[in-house]
Every structure is written in structure tokens, then in C-alpha cells.
C-alpha positions as CSV (number, residue, x, y, z in Angstrom):
1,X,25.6,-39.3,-1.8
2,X,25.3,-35.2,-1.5
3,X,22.7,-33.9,-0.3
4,X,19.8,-32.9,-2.0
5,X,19.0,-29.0,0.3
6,X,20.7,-27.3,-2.6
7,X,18.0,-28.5,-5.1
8,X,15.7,-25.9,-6.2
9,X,12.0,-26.8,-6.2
10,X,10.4,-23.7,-7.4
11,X,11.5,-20.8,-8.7
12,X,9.3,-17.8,-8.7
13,X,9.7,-14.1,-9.9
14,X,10.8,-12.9,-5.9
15,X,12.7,-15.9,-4.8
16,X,13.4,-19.6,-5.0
17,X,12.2,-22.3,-2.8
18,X,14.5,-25.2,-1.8
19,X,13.7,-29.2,-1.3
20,X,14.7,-28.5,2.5
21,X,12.1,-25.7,2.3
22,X,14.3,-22.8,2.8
23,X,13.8,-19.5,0.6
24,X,16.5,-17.6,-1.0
25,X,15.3,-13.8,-2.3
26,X,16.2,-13.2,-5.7
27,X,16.7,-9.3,-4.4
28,X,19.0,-7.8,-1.5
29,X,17.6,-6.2,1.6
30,X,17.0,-2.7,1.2
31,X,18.7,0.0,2.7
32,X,16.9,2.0,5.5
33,X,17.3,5.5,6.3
34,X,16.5,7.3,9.2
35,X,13.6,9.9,9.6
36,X,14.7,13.9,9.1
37,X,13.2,17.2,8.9
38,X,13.0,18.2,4.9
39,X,14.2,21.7,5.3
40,X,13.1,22.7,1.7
41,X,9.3,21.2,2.0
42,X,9.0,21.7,5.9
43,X,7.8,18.3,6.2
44,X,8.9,16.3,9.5
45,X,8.9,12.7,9.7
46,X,9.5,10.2,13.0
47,X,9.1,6.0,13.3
48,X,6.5,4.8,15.4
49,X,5.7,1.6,17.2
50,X,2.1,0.4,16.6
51,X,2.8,-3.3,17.8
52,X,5.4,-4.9,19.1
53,X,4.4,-8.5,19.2
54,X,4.2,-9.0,15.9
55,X,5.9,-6.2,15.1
56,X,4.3,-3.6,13.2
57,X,5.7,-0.1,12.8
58,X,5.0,3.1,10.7
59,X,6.5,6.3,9.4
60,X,4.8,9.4,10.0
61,X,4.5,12.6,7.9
62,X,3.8,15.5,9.0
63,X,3.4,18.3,6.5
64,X,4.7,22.4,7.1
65,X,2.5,24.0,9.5
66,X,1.0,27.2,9.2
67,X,-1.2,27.2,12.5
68,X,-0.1,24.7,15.4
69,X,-3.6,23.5,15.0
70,X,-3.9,23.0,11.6
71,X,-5.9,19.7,10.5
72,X,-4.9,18.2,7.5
73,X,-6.3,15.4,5.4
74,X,-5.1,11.6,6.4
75,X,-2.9,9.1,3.5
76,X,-2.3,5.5,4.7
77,X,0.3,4.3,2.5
78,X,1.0,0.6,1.9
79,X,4.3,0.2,0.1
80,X,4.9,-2.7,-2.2
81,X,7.5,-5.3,-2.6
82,X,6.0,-8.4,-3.5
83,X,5.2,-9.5,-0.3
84,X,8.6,-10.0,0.4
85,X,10.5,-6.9,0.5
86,X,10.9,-3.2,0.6
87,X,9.8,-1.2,3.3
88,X,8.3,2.6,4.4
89,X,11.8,3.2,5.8
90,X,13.8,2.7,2.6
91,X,15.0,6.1,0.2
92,X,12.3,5.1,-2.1
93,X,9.3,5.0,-0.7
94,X,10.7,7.6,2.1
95,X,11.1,10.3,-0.5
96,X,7.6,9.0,-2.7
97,X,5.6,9.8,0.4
98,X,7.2,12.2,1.5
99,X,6.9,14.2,-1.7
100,X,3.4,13.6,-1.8
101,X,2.8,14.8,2.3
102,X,4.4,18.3,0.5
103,X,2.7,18.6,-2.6
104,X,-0.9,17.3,-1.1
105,X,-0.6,18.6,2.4
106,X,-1.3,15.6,3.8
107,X,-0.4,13.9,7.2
108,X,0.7,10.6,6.0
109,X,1.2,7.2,7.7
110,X,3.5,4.7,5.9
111,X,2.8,1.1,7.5
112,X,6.0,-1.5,7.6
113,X,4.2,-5.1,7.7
114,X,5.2,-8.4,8.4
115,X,6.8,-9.9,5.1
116,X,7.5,-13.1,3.3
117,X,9.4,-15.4,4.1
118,X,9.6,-14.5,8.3
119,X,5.6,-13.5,8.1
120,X,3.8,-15.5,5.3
121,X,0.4,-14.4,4.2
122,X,-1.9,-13.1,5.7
123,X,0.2,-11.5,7.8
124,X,0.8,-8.4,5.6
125,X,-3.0,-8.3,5.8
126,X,-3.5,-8.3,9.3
127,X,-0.5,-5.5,9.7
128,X,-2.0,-3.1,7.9
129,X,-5.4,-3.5,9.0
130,X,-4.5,-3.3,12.6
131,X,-2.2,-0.5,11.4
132,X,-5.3,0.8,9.8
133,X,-7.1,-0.1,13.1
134,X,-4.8,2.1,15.3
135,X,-4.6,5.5,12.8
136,X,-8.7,5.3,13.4
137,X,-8.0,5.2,17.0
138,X,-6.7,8.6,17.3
139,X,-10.3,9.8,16.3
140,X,-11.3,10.7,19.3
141,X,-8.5,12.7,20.0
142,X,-6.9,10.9,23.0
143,X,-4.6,8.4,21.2
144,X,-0.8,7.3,21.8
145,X,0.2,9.5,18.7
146,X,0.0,13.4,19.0
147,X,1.0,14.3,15.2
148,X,-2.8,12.5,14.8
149,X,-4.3,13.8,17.7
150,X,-3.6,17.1,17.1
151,X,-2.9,16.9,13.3
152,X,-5.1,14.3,11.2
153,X,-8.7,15.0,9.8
154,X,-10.6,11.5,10.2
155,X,-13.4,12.6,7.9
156,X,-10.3,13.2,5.2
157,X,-8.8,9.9,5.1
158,X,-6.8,8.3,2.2
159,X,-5.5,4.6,1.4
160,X,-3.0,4.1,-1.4
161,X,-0.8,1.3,-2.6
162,X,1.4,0.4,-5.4
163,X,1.5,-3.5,-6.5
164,X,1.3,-5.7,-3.4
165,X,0.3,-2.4,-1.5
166,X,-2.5,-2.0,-4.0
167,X,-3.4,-5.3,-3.7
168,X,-3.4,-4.6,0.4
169,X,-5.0,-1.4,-0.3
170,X,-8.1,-2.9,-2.0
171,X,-8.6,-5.7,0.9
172,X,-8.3,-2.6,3.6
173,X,-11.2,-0.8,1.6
174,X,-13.2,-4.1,1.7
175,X,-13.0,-4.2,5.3
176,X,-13.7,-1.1,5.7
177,X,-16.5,-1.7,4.2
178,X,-17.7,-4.8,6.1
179,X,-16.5,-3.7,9.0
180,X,-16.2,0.1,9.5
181,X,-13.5,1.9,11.3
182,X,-15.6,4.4,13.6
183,X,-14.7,8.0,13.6
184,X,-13.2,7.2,10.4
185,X,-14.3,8.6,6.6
186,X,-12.2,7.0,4.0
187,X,-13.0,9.0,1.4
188,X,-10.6,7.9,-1.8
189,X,-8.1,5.1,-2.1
190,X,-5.5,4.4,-5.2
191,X,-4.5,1.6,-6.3
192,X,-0.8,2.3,-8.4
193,X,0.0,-0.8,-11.0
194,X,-2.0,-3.3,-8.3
195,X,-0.9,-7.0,-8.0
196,X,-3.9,-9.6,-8.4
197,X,-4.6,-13.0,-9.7
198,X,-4.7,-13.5,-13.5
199,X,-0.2,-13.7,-14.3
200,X,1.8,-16.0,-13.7
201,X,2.5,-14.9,-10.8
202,X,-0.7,-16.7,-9.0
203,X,1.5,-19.4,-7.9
204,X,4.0,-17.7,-6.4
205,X,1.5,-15.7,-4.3
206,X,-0.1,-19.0,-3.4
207,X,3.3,-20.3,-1.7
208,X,3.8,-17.2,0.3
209,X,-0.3,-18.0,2.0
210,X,-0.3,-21.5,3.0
211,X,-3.6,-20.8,4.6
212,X,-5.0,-19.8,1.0
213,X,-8.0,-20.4,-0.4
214,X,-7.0,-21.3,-4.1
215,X,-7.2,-19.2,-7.2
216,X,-11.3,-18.1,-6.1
217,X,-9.4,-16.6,-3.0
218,X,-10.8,-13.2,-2.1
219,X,-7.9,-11.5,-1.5
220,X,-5.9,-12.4,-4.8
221,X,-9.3,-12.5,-7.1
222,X,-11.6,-9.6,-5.7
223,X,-14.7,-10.9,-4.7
224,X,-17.8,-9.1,-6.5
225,X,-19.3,-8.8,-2.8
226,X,-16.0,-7.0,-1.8
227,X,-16.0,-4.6,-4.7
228,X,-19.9,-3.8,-4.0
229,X,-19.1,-2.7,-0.4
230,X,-15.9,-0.8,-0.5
231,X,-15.7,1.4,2.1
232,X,-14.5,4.5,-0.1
233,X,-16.4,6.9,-2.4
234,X,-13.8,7.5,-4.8
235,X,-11.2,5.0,-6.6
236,X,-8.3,5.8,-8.9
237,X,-6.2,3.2,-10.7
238,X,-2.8,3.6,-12.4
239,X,-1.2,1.1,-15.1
240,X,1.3,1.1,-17.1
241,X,1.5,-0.6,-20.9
242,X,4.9,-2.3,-19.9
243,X,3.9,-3.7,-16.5
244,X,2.2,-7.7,-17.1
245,X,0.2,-6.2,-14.3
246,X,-1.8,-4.1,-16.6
247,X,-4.5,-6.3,-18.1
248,X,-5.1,-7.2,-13.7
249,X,-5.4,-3.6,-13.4
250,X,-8.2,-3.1,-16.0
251,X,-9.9,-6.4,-15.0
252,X,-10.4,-4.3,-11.4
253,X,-11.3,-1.3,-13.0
254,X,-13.9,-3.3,-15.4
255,X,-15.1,-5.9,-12.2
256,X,-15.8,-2.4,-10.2
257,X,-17.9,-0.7,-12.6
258,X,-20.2,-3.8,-12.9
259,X,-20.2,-4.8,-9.3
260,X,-23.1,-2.1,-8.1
261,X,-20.8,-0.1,-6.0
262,X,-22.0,3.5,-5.6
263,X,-18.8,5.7,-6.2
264,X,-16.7,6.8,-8.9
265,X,-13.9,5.2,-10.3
266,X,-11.0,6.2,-13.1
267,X,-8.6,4.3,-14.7
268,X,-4.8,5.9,-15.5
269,X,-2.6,4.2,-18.3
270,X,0.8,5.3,-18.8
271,X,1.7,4.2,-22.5
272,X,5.2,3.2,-22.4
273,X,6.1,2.3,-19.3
274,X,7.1,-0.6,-16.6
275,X,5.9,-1.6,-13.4
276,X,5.7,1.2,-10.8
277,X,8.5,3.5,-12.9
278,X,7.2,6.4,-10.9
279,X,8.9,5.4,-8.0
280,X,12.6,5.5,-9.2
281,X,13.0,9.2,-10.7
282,X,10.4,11.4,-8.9
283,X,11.6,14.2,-11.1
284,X,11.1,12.1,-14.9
285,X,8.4,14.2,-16.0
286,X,5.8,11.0,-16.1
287,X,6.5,10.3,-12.6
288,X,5.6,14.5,-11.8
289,X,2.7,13.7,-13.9
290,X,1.5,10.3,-12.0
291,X,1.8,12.1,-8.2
292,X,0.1,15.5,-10.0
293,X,-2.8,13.3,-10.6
294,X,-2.7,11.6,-7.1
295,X,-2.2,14.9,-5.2
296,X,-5.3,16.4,-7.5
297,X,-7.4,13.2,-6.6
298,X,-6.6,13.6,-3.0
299,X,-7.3,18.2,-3.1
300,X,-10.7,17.1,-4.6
301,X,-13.4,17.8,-2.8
């Protein structure tokens, strides 16, 4: 008889899961590019080790200096992917942040985390967080990174996210909140097109945590306790009419506003539009005027 590996047994939006449990992606790796020196912006950028074992790594921005001890404003960026691809080192999200380091004179850090299938959930979590974690260690000024020693405001810091990096952005704010990072202010975070429970897509997310807690679980249904305590005082959320994230994306923004918590939120909708289109043509005039907005919500004081 032939064997029965090559039978499909789910099929979800990323990837598909076989009887023999392997995982085929639906989508190729993507291609990485090295870190360079923009000579039109000014802004430098260089790869750093946070952990080796697991691995976790980072991209650092570093804006054009005018003073060698200039301090600027903090952005943690968590990219998206799903869970199970993309990356801070790939053209996309190189040039997103990057842009945005220029236009909002920030110092931004770029966290690569453990992904699906090699690093189920919660590994992503735990990436960033200790990612997180070691940013808030340079506080003090005596860390393993000089760009933040020298560099980084920690009463000016900024967590942002697009889909699964929203999602990831939202549970860092949450411990934040719970938790604290000392000698830290996180002062806004933005969630762009986030990915939480409600689509089809539960299922799929369930699969990649085997440790989950079910559809109630915390981190793919924000918990009302969670949204209470974020540690931010200022939340913006994009959408987009196209993306079947949307109606997740208002749910958050509606959940928030009744939940008690004491800072400000706003809601973005692009009409017309699909799932994170800002990130594929920086220059399409909706995508200038998505990172205008960010770039204002970060310059606000």
C-alpha cells in the first residue's frame, strides 16, 4: 500500500499540516539583506545578538545625528508574518522601519523571533518580551549596546506591530503593564491591521500553540483585565476595509474603550484597502499617508 505522509490533514491560510505531522509553508523564505548606511536619510543600521540560546536577534536604527549625544525617542518594532514567516532583516520591513527611524527621528529596534513551525507558540511571545526585556536594560546606561546607551530615550519609548506583530505588540503592552519594565516609559504603541481571534483563522493559530488555552486564551482573545492595565498612555489602531482582519481590529478598539483603561485610543480605517498594503509601496500615497500618521502619533507630545 503507499504510504499515507503525503496526506494532508489540515490546511490552513500559512501552511498545511501532514498525517506524519510535518508542515509545508504555503509561502517561500524571504530574502534577507544585510544592514547599510542610508546615505540619503543618514540613518545607520547593524544586527545585533540579544540571545543566542534560543536565538533571538534585532536590527538597530539609528537615526542622522546632529550632536554625538543626541537622545532620541525609542520604537520596538514587531514585524508580522503570521507566526511563521518574514523577518526584520527582509527589504520590506528593512525599508518600513527604516523609513520611519528618518521621518520620526527615532532609534528603532526591530526584533527577529522564534517562528512557526521550528519555534511554536509562545515562543514568538517570549522573544520579544525578552527582546523587550534587554532594550529596557540599557536604562541605566551601562548595557551591551552603545547605540542605546548613548542614543535611546527610555522615558520615550514606542511598541508597534503590524498583524501577528500587533497581536505581539498588544501582549508586550499587557506585560508591561503587569509587570513593568524599570527605567522604562512606554508611552504609545500601534497596532497596524492586528491579528486576533474572531476569523477563521482561530484554528490555524491554535495549531501553531500546542500549549493553548482555547478560544478564551488571552493572547488570541484580549483579556478585559489585559486591556485595563496596559502599560501605555496612548494607543493607535490601523484597518483596512479589505483586510478580514478589520472587524478584529474594531472589536479591540471597541473592547478598549469599555475596559476602564485610562489613556487614549484612535482607530484608523483605510477604505479600500487589503491587509497591511502599506508595507509593499512606501511611496503609494496611502501608504505616505498611514506612516505620516504614525510618525505624528509618535512627535506628539
Amino acid at each position: 500500500m503507499a504510504s499515507t505522509d503525503a496526506e494532508i490533514t489540515h490546511r490552513f491560510r500559512f501552511f498545511d499540516v501532514y498525517k506524519d505531522g510535518h508542515v509545508v509553508l504555503h509561502f517561500p523564505a524571504v530574502q534577507e539583506i544585510p544592514p547599510s548606511d542610508d546615505p540619503v536619510t543618514g540613518v545607520r543600521s547593524k544586527d545585533v545578538i540579544i540571545s543566542s540560546e534560543p536565538k533571538v536577534s534585532a536590527r538597530i536604527f539609528l537615526p542622522k545625528l546632529d550632536d554625538p549625544n543626541q537622545k532620541f525617542p525609542l520604537l520596538f518594532y514587531v514585524h508580522g508574518g503570521g507566526f511563521s514567516m518574514q523577518s526584520p532583516f527582509s527589504s520590506q520591513y528593512h525599508n518600513f522601519v527604516s523609513t520611519i527611524a528618518a521621518k520620526a527621528n527615532v532609534i528603532a529596534v526591530s526584533v527577529d523571533y522564534g517562528l512557526f513551525p521550528s519555534r511554536p507558540i509562545p515562543a514568538c511571545y517570549e522573544d520579544s518580551w525578552a527582546a523587550l526585556q534587554w532594550v529596557a536594560s540599557h536604562s541605566d546606561r551601562n548595557g551591551p549596546e552603545q547605540w542605546l546607551n548613548h542614543h535611546a530615550d527610555f522615558q520615550r519609548v514606542y511598541i508597534a506591530g503590524d498583524s501577528a506583530g500587533g497581536n505581539i505588540s498588544h501582549t508586550l503592552a499587557a506585560r508591561n503593564g503587569t509587570i513593568g519594565l524599570p527605567g522604562v516609559k512606554v508611552v504609545g504603541v500601534t497596532l497596524f491591521h492586528p491579528y486576533f481571534g474572531g476569523t477563521d483563522d482561530d484554528q490555524m493559530w491554535l495549531h501553531m500553540c500546542p500549549t493553548n488555552g482555547g478560544l478564551e486564551d488571552p493572547r488570541l482573545k484580549p483579556a478585559p483585565g489585559d486591556l485595563a492595565r496596559l502599560g501605555c498612555e496612548r494607543l493607535l489602531i490601523f484597518v483596512a476595509e479589505k483586510d478580514h482582519l478589520m472587524v478584529v481590529g474594531q472589536r479591540y478598539y471597541e473592547e478598549l474603550k469599555k475596559s476602564g483603561w485610562g489613556g487614549s485610543v484612535e482607530i484608523v480605517e483605510n477604505l479600500g484597502e487589503e491587509h497591511c498594503f502599506h508595507l509593499f509601496n512606501l511611496e503609494y500615497e496611502k501608504s505616505v499617508a498611514v506612516m505620516e500618521k504614525f510618525v505624528s502619533f509618535i512627535k506628539q507630545e
